[in-house]
C-alpha positions, -999 to 999 in steps of 0.1 A, spaced: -301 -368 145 -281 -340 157 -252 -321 129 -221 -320 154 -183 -301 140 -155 -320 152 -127 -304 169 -104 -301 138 -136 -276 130 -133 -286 92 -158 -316 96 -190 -325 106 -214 -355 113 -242 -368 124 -249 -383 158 -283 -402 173 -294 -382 201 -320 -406 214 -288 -420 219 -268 -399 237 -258 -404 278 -246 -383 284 -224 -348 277 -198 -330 300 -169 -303 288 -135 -312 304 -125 -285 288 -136 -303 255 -170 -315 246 -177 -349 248 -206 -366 241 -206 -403 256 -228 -427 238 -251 -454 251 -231 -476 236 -198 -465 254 -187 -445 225 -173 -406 232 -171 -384 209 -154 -352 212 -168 -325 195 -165 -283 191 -197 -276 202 -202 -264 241 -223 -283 262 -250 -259 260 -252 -256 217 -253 -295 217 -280 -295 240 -300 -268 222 -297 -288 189 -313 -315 205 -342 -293 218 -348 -279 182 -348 -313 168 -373 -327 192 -395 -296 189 -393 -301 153 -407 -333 156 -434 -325 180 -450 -301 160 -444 -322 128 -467 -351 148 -491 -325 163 -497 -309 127 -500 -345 111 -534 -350 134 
């Protein structure tokens, strides 16, 4: 899971990112869930996209160094 702001700024949460559709900025975030859901959020595109990146890398190595 993915730490997200949103757009009030003052609050955060978590979202499933195995989960996530997709994400598109019209001028806000939003991230549309599988299940239909969207969430707007502060993040840009690119931020919520790197999150995910780190979070799957951390995983990776956590598996590979678990061999």
């Amino acid at each position: 899971m993915i730490r997200v702001t949103r757009l009030n700024g003052v609050e955060g949460y978590w979202v499933n990112d195995d989960m996530i559709e997709f994400i598109e900025e019209t001028p806000d975030t939003i991230i549309s869930m599988i299940s239909g859901k969207k969430l707007p959020v502060a993040e840009k595109a690119e931020e919520v996209i790197r999150l995910i990146n780190q979070r799957r890398a951390e995983l990776l190595s956590k598996n590979w160094l678990n061999r």
